[in-house]
LUMTOR-603478 format. One record per residue (C-alpha): x, y, z. Coordinates in pm, 1 decimal. Layout:
REM residues N
X	Y	Z .
...
REM end
This chain:
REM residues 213
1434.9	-967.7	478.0 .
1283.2	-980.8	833.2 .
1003.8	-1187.0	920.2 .
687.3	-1016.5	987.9 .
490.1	-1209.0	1239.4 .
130.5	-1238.2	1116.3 .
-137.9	-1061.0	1368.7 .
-485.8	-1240.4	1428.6 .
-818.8	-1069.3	1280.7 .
-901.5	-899.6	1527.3 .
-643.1	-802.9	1770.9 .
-584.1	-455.4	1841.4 .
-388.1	-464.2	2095.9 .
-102.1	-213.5	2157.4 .
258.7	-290.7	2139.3 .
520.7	-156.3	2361.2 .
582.9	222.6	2332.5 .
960.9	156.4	2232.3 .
865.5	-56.1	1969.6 .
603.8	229.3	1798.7 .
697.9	330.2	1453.1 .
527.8	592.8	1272.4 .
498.2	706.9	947.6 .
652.0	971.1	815.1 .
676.6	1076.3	429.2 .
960.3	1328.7	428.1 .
1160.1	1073.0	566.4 .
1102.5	816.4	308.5 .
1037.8	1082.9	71.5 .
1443.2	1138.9	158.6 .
1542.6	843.3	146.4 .
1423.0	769.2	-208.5 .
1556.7	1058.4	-364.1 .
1907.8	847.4	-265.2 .
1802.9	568.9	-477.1 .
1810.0	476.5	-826.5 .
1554.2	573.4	-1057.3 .
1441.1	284.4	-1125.7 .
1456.7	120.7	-747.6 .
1241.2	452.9	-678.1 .
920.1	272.9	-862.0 .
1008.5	-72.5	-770.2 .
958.4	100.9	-427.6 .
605.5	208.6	-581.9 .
517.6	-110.8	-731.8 .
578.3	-278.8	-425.4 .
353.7	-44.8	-235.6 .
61.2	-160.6	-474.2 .
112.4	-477.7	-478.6 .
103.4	-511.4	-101.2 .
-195.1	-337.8	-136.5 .
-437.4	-573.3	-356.4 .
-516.7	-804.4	-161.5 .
-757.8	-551.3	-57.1 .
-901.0	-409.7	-390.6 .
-945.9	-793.3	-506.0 .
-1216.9	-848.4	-202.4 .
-1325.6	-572.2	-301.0 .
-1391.7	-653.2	-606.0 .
-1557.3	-973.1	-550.5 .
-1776.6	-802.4	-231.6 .
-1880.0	-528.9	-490.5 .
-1870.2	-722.9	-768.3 .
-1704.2	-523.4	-1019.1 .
-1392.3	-650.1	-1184.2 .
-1038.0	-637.4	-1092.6 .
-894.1	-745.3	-1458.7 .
-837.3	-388.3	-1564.5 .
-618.0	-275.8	-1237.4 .
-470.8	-625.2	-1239.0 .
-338.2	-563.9	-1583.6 .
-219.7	-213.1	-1510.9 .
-3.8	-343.7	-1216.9 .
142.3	-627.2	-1446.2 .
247.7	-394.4	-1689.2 .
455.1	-191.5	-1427.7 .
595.0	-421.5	-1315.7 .
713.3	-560.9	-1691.6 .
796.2	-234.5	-1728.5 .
1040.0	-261.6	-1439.0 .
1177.7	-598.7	-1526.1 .
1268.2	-529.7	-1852.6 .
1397.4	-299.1	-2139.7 .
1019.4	-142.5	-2247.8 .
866.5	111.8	-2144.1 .
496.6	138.3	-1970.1 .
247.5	202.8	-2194.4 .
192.0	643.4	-2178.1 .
-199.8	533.2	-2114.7 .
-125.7	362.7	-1800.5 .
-164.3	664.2	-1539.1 .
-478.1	769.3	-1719.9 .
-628.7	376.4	-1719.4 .
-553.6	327.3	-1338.4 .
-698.2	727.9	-1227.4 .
-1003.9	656.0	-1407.5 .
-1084.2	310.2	-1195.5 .
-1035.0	446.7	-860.9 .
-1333.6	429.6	-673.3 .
-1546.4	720.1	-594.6 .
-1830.9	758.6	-326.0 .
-2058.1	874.8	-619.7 .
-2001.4	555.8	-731.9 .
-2332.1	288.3	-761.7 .
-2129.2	27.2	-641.7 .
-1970.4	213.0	-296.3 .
-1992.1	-45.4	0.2 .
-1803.2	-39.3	318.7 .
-1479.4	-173.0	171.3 .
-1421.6	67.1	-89.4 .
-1209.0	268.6	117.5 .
-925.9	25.3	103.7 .
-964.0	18.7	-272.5 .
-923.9	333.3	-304.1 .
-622.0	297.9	-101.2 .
-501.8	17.1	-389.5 .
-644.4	192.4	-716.7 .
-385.4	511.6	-605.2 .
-109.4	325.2	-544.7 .
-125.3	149.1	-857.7 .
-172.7	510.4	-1013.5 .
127.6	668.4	-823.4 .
348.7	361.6	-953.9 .
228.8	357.5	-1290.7 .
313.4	770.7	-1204.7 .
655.8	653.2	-1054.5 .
732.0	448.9	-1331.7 .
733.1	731.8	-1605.5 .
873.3	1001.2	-1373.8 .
1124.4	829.5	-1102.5 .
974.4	1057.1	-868.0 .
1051.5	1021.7	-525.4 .
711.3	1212.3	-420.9 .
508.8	987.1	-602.0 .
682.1	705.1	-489.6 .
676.5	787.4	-98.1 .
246.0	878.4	-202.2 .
227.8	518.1	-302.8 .
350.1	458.5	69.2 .
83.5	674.6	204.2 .
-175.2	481.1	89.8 .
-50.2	179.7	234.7 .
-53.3	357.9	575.7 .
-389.6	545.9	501.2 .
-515.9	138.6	459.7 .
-413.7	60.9	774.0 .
-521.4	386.3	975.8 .
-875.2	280.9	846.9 .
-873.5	-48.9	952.1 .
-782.7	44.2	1271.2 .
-1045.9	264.2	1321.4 .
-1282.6	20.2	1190.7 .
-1182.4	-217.5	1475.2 .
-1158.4	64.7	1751.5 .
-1530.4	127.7	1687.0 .
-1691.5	326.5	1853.0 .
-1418.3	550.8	1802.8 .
-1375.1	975.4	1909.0 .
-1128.8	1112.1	1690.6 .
-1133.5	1372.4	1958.1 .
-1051.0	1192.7	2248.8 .
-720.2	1280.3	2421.3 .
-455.1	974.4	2293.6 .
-687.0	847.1	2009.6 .
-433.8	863.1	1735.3 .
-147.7	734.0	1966.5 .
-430.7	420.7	2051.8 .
-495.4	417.7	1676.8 .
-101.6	378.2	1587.9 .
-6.2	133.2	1776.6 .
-248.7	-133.5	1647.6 .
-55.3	-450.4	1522.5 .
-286.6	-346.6	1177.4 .
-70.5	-24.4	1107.3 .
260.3	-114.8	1300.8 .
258.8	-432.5	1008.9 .
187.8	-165.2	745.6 .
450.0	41.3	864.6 .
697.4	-277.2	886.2 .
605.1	-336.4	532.1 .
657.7	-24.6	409.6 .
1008.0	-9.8	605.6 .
1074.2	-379.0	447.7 .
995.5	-282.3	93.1 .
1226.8	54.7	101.7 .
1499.9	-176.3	277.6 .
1480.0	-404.4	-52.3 .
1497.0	-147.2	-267.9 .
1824.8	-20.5	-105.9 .
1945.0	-364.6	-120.2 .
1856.2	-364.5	-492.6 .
1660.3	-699.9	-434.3 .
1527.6	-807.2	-775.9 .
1190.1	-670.4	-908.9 .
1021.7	-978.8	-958.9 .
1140.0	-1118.2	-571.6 .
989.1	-842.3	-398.4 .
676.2	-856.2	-612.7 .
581.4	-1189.8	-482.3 .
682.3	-1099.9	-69.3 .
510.1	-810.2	-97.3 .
206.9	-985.3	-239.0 .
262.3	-1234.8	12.5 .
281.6	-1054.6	348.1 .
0.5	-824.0	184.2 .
-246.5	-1140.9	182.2 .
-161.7	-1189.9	554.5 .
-155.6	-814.8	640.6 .
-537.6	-768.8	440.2 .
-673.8	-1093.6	648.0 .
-632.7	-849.2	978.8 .
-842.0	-579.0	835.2 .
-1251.9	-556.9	892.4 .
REM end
């Protein structure tokens, strides 16, 4: 796989315009529905996992406990590794800890949680179904992370303000999401073993997280 150099905390700086992606989930919507089944919620599971680096801080900023998602993502991915099947109360266990803004315990960082809960949902989703929707949803969250963090670091941000988004995309926070993302669905075509792209994806999501506010 190709290396994704690791941005500092703060830099927002813009890369080149011919070296912009973007995100777009029709076209990896498309490109799953040319997969496997199974690679499909690999796909998903690797979206998640790249993702909780995030829902662990916030876990320990909010103090709540990460035990019950943790075990929801470990069973998808034993799911994927070997002959059983995840447990039918998984999707229902992983919807009902997503945080909410009613919640007592909402603090600044429980955006990107919510960003991690879902994906774990729309794997543990992917994993019964082999959806390709679900799986390229999973994605979106990884990409809705990002978006947020860059606006974070923009602030004080107008939304309204001619070239805004364009400003917004080309922070080295979402062009690394979008690498990820890009990386993962590479593996996946390359049929790269479950339990491999678990730990990158945990990996470069520990470096990716330490960028974000």
């Amino acid at each position: 796989m190709v290396a994704v150099d690791k941005p500092s905390a703060q830099d927002t700086s813009p890369l080149r315009i011919d070296e912009l992606r973007s995100f777009g989930y029709e076209a990896i919507r498309e490109r799953l529905e040319r997969l496997q089944l199974n690679q499909r919620a690999v796909f998903a599971a690797a979206c998640a996992q790249r993702l909780w680096p995030l829902y662990e801080r916030f876990s320990e900023r909010s103090g709540t406990d990460p035990e019950p998602m943790a075990a929801i993502l470990d069973e998808i991915w034993r799911a994927l590794e070997g002959p059983g099947a995840l447990n039918s109360t998984a999707q229902e266990r992983a919807e009902s800890l997503i945080p909410s803004e009613d919640d007592e315990f909402w603090i600044r960082g429980s955006s990107y949680a919510q960003n991690a809960a879902a994906a774990v949902y729309y794997a543990a989703v992917t994993a019964s179904s082999r959806s390709p929707e679900t799986a390229a949803w999973a994605a979106t969250q990884v990409y809705e992370a990002a978006d947020y963090g860059a606006q974070q670091l923009l602030e004080p941000l107008d939304l309204n303000t001619p070239g805004v988004e364009r400003d917004i995309a080309s922070t080295q926070q979402v062009q690394s999401a979008l690498e990820g993302i890009a990386q993962d669905l590479k593996a996946v075509e390359q049929q790269l073993s479950p339990a491999i792209l678990k730990n990158d994806s945990l990996l470069k999501g520990r470096a990716w997280a330490a960028t974000l506010p």
